[in-house]
DRENDOGU-887799 format. One record per residue (C-alpha): x, y, z. Coordinates in steps of 0.001 Angstrom, whole numbers, padded with zeros to 6 digits, always signed. Example, Ala and Ser with C-alpha at 12.3 -4.5 7.8 and 13.67 -1.06 7.14 Angstrom:
! residues 2
+012300-004500+007800
+013670-001060+007140
***
This chain:
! residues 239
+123680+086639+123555
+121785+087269+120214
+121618+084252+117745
+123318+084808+114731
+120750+085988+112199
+119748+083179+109218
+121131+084662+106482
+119068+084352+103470
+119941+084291+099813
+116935+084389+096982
+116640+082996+093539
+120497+082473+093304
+121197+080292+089846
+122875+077495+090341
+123535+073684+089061
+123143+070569+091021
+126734+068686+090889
+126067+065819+093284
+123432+064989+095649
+123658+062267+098185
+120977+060869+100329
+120663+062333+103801
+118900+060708+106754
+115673+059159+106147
+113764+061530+103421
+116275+064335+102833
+119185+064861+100300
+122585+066838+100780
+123278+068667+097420
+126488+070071+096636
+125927+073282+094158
+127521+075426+091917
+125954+079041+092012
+127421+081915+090054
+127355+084697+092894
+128582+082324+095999
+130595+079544+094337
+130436+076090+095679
+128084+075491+098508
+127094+072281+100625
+122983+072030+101404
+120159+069755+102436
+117081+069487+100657
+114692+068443+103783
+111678+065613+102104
+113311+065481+098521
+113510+061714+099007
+109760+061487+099885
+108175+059795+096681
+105717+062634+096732
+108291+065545+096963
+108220+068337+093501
+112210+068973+094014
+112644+065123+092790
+111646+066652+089574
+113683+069996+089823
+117010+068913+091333
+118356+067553+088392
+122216+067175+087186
+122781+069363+084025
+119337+071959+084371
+119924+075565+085423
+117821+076250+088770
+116897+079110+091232
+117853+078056+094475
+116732+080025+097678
+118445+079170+100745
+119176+079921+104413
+121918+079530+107125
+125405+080710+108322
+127249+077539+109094
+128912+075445+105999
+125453+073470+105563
+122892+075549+104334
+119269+074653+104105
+117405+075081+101085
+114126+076636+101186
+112626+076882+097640
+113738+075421+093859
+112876+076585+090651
+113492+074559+087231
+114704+076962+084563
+114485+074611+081949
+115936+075524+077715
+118832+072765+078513
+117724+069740+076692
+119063+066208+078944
+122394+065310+078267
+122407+061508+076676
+125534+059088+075200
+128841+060500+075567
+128051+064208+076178
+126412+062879+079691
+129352+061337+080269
+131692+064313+079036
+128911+066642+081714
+130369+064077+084571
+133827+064957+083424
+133316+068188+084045
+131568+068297+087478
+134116+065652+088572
+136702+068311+087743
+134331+070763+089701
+133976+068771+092449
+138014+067698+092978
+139545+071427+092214
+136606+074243+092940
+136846+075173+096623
+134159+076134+098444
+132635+079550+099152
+134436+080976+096381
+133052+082875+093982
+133527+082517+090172
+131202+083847+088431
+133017+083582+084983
+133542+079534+085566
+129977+079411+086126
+129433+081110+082938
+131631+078661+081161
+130350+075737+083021
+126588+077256+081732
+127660+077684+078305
+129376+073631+078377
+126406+072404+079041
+124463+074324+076991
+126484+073174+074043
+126791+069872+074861
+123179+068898+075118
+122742+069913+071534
+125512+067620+070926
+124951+063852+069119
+125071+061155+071410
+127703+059645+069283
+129688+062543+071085
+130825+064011+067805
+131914+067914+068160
+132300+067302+072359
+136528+067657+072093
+136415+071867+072066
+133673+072086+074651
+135819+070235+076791
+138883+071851+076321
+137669+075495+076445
+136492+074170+079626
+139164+073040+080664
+141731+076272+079821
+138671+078332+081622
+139376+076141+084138
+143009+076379+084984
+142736+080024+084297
+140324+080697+086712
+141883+078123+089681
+145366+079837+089209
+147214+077288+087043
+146757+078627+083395
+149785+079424+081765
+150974+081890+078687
+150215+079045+076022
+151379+081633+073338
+154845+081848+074651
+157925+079853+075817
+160362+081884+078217
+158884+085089+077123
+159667+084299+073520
+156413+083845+070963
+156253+080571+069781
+157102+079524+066337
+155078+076862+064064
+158015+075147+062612
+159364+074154+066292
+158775+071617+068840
+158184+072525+072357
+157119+070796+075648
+154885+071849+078542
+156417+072303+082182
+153330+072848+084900
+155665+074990+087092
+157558+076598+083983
+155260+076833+081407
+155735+075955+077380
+159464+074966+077130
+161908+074245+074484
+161783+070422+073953
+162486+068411+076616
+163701+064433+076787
+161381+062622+078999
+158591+065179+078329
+155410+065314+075506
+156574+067384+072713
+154372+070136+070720
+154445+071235+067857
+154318+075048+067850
+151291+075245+065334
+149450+073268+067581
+150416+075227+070134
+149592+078500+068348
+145737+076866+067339
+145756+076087+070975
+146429+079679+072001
+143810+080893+069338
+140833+079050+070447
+141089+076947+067588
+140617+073800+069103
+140107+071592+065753
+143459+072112+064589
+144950+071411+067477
+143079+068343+068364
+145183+065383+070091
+148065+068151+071045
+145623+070269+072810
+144098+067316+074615
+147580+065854+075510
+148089+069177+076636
+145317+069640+078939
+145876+066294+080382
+149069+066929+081510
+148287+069989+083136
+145740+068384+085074
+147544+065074+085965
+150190+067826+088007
+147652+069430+089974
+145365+066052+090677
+148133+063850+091581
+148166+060014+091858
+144215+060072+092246
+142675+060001+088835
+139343+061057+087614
+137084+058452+087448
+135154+060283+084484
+138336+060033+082467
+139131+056669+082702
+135866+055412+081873
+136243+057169+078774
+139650+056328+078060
+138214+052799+078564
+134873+053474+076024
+137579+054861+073564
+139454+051428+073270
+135905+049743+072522
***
């Protein structure tokens, strides 16, 4: 019997989300490229203290990554820096760690998204330009984060509540199976203006709603395990 041929893919971009050290000199990368999705590979040497991909595998810089193999680990062969992203510092690194933890904990594997990766692109892009006071990082984040739930199957009609538009002067409440609700007991409440910014991009005027908001949606699908990003800046926020 033949051997299964090694397939080959060639100056795919991509960003490094993780990387853990494998065996003695190697690391295992887990990547985000925008024509195959989420992917698992080892970089053989990249722990040797002589190795050029300690330089180029770097969390937050677009890359070209060549690699081989048909099983779920792939090997890389080559790695190209792409550079124009300046290094994420203060809270926007932390807010970048937010958002591969949410990569890493809801993007399955093998599937390709090539509009996420966009979004993901364009994130980082704006937050490196970004203050490390972290002033300006709240509608990064939560265009992110609708891209996000769009893209994984949970978005929701945020301009609508039962197939009625909303209204400004009314309160409202978000269900994860349902939707935006009328007012619930027991439930956050919205007001329908900031539900209508919300809806319009407009993620100024919407401010702690549309964060509430986002929160909640992702507290349904993530469960009783919390992101470890978000506490730490829950925590940073009380300082």
């Amino acid at each position: 019997m033949a051997r299964p041929t090694k397939l080959r893919i060639d100056h795919q971009a991509a960003f490094v989300l993780h990387q853990y050290p494998y065996k003695e000199t190697s690391r295992l990368l887990d990547v985000f490229s925008r024509d195959h999705g989420r992917i698992m590979m080892v970089a053989r040497g990249a722990q040797r203290p002589g190795s050029q991909l300690r330089s180029i595998l770097l969390g937050f810089q677009p890359v070209l990554l060549s690699w081989f193999g048909v099983g779920e680990l792939k090997t890389l062969h080559s790695a190209d820096w792409q550079g124009g992203v300046p290094q994420l510092s203060g809270l926007p690194l932390l807010c970048g760690f937010y958002l591969n933890e949410l990569l890493l904990r809801l993007l399955p594997r093998d599937e390709t998204h090539p509009l996420l990766f966009a979004s993901y692109f364009e994130a980082i892009r704006a937050l490196s330009v970004l203050p490390a006071s972290g002033a300006g990082v709240e509608p990064v984040l939560r265009e992110f984060e609708r891209i996000l739930l769009d893209e994984m199957g949970y978005g929701a009609d945020w301009m609508h509540c039962i197939d009625q538009p909303l209204e400004a002067g009314r309160r409202y409440s978000f269900d994860p199976t349902e939707g935006i609700v009328p007012a619930r007991m027991n439930y956050p409440q919205y007001d329908g203006s900031a539900l209508l910014a919300f809806a319009a991009g407009d993620y100024i005027r919407a401010a702690a709603q549309g964060k509430l908001l986002m929160r909640q949606a992702f507290s349904a699908i993530l469960g009783d395990a919390p992101l470890h990003t978000r506490q730490l800046l829950i925590d940073l926020q009380k300082l």
